[in-house]
C-alpha positions as CSV (number, residue, x, y, z in Angstrom):
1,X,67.2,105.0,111.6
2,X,70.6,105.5,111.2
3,X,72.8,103.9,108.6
4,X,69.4,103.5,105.9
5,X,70.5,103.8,102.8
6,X,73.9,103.0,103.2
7,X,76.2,100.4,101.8
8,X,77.0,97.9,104.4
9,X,80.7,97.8,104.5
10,X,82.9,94.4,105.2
11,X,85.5,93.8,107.5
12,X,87.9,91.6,107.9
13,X,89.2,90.2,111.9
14,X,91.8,87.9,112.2
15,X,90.3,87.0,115.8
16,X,87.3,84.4,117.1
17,X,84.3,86.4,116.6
18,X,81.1,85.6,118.5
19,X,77.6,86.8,118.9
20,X,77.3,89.5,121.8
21,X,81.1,90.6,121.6
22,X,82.5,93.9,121.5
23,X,85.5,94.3,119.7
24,X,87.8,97.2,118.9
25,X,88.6,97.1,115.0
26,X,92.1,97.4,114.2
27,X,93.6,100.8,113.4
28,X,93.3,100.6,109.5
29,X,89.7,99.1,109.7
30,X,88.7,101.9,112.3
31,X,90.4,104.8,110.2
32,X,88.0,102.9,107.0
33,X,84.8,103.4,108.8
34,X,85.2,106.3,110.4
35,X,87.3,108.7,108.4
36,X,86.6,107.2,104.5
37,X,82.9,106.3,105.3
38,X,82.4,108.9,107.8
39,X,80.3,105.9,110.1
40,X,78.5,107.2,113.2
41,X,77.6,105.4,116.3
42,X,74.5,103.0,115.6
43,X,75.4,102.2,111.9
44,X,75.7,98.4,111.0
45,X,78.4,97.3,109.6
46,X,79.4,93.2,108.8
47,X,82.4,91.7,110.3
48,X,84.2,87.8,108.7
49,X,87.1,86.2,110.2
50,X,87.4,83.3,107.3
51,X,85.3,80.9,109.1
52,X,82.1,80.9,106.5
53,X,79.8,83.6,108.6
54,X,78.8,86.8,108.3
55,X,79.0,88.7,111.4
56,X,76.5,91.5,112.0
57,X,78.0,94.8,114.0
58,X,76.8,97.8,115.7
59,X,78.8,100.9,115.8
60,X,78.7,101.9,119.5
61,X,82.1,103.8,119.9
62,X,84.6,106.1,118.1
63,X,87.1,107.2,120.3
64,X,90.5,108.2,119.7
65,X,90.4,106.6,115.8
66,X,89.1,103.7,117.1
67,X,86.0,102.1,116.2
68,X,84.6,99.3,118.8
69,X,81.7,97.5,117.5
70,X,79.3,95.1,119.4
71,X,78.5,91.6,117.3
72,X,74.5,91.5,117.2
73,X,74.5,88.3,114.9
74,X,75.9,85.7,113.0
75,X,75.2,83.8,109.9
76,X,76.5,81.1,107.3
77,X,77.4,82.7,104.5
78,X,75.6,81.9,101.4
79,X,78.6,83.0,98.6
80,X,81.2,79.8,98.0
81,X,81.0,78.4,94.6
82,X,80.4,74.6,94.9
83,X,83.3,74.0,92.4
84,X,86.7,74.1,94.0
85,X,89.2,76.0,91.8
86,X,93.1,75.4,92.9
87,X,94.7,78.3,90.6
88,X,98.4,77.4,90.0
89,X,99.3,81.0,88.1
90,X,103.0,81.7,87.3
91,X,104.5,84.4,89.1
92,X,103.7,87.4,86.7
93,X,105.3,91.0,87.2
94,X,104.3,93.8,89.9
95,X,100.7,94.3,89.4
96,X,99.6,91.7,87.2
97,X,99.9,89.2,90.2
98,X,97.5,91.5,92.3
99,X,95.3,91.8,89.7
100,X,95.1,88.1,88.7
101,X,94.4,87.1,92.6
102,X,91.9,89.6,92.8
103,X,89.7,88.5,90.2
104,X,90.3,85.1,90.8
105,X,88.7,85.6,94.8
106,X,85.9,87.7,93.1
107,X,85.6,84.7,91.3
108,X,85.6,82.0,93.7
109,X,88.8,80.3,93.7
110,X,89.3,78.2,96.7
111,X,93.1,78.4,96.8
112,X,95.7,80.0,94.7
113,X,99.2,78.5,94.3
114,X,102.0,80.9,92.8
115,X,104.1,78.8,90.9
116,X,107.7,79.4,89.4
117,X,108.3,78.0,86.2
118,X,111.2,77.8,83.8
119,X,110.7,81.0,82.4
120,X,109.2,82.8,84.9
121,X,111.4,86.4,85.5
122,X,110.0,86.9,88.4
123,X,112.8,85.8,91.2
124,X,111.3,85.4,95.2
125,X,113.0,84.6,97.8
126,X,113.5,84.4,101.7
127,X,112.3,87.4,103.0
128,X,110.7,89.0,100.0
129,X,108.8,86.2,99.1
130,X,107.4,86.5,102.3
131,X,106.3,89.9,102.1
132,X,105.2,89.6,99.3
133,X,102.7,86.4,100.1
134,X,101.3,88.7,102.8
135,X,100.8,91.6,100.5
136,X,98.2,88.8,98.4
137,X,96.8,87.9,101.5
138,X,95.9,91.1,101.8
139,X,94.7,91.6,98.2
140,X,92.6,88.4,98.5
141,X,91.3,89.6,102.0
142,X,90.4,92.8,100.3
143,X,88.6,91.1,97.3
144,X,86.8,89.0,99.7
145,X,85.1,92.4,101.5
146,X,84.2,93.8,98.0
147,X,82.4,90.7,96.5
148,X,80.5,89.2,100.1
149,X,82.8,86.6,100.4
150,X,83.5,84.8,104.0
151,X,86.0,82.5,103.2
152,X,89.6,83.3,102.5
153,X,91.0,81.1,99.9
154,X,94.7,80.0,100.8
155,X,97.8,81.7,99.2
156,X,100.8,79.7,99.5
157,X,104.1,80.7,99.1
158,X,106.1,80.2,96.0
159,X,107.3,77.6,95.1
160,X,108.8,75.8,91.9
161,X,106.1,73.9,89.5
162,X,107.7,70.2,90.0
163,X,106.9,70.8,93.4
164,X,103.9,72.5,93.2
165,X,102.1,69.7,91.5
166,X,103.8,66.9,93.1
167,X,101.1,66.0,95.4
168,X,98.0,64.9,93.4
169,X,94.9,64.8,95.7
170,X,92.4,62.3,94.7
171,X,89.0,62.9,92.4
172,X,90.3,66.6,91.4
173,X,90.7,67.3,87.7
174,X,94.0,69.0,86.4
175,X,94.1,71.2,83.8
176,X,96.6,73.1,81.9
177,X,96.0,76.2,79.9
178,X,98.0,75.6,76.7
179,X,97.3,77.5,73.5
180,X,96.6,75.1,70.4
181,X,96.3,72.0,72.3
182,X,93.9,69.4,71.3
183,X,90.9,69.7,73.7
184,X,89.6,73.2,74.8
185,X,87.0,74.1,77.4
186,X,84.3,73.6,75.6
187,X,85.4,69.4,75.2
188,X,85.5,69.0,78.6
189,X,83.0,66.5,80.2
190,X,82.6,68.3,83.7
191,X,79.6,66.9,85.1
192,X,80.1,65.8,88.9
193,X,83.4,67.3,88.9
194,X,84.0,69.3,92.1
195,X,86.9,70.4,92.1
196,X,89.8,71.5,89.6
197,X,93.6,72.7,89.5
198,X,94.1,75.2,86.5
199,X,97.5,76.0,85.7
200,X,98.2,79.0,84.0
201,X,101.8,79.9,82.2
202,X,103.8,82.9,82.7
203,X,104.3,85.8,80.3
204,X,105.9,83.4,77.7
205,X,104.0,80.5,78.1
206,X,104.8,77.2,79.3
207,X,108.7,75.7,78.3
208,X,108.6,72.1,77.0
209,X,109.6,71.4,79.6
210,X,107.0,72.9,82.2
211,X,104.4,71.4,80.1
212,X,106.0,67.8,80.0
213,X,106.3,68.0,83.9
214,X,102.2,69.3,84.4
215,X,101.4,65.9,81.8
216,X,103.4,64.0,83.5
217,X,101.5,65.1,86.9
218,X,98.0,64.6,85.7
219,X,97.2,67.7,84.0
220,X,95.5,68.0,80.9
221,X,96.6,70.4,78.5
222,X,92.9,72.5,77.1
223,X,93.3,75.7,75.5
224,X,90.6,78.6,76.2
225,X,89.8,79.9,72.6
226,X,91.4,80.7,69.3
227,X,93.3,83.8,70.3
228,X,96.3,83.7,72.9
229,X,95.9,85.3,76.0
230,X,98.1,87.0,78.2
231,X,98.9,85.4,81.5
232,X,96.7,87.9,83.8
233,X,93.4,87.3,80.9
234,X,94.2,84.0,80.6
235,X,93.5,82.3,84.0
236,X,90.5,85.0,84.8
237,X,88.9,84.1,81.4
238,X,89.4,80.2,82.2
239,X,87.8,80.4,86.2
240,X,84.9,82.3,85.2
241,X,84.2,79.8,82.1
242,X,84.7,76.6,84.2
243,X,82.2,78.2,86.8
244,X,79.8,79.4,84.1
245,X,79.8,75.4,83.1
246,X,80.1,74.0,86.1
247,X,79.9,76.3,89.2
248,X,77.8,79.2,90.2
249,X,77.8,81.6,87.4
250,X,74.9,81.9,85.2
């Protein structure tokens, strides 16, 4: 049987997937499966358009660099965290915001909310800061293939933290990473809490003023340890505490 032994590989469709459908895989997908992965004609492969389901796909052409695929089922995915994580993360330099959203989907974040504080040196606008939002849709998409994860979490675009956190939706818990505050982690009573906004500095940590508009919003300052953290550790450390005491890790 062919394809035994194999990795199943992931794909991501921005298109209405159903069971019985053939489909021609978009260039870069195709070029994945058959040129990286060297796929032939009867291998499985697993298909997710963001709706929650795994979508189960036979090779049955590759013509031309273009891989069609027949859907042969479908499935609710099994791989959501029941705690909701909002992460509001500063906007940090080049990489350090790809790497922060990756491990924050491979997490399980629900939603990620780049933020522009008062001393963020990061500066987005118009037509960059639109490119630039696709590029982490496309790191977050990305993530979602590696880890087996069906659901997209939303990326909005940036925007600045009084308006970020304006909006406070109701039985959510805000929190604020905030080295030497009061309270850490550890203090926190999270049982029935299902869902959470984490806001996590930039590079030189909140102003006074940042962190008088987050208290002033709801959120309470906690910090994660004894040792400060830079802004791409910090947040990553936080989510995968708060799901080891109150998600899905274990």
């Amino acid at each position: 049987m062919k394809g035994v032994g194999k990795r199943i590989s992931r794909i991501h469709v921005d298109a209405l997937l159903t069971r019985g459908q053939r489909i021609a895989l978009p260039p870069d997908a195709s070029g994945h499966l058959l040129r990286v992965l060297r796929m032939d004609v009867g291998d499985r492969c697993v298909l997710f358009n963001g709706d929650g389901h795994d979508y189960a796909a036979t090779l049955i052409a590759a013509e031309r660099k273009i891989a069609e695929v027949e859907i042969v089922d479908a499935e609710l995915a099994g791989h959501e965290s029941p705690l909701q994580i909002c992460l509001l993360q500063a906007l940090a330099r080049g990489e350090k915001m790809d790497w922060i959203i990756q491990k924050a989907v491979e997490l399980g974040v629900t939603a990620i909310a780049p933020v522009i504080s008062e001393r963020t040196e990061v500066k987005l606008d118009g037509e960059r800061a639109e490119k630039r939002r696709a590029h982490w849709r496309a790191v977050a998409i990305a993530a979602c293939e590696q880890s087996g994860r069906a659901r997209v979490p939303e990326i909005s675009e940036p925007q600045p933290l009084n308006q970020c956190v304006s909006v406070a939706r109701s039985g959510v818990l805000r929190l604020a990473l905030q080295p030497g505050a009061a309270s850490g982690l550890r203090d926190l009573q999270l049982f029935g809490v299902a869902a959470i906004e984490l806001a996590v500095g930039p590079e030189g940590g909140w102003s006074t003023r940042d962190l008088g508009t987050l208290i002033a919003a709801g959120f309470k300052p906690v910090r994660l340890g004894p040792r400060v953290m830079r802004t791409e550790t910090a947040g990553v450390a936080a989510i995968a505490a708060l799901q080891g005491i109150a998600g899905d890790l274990g």
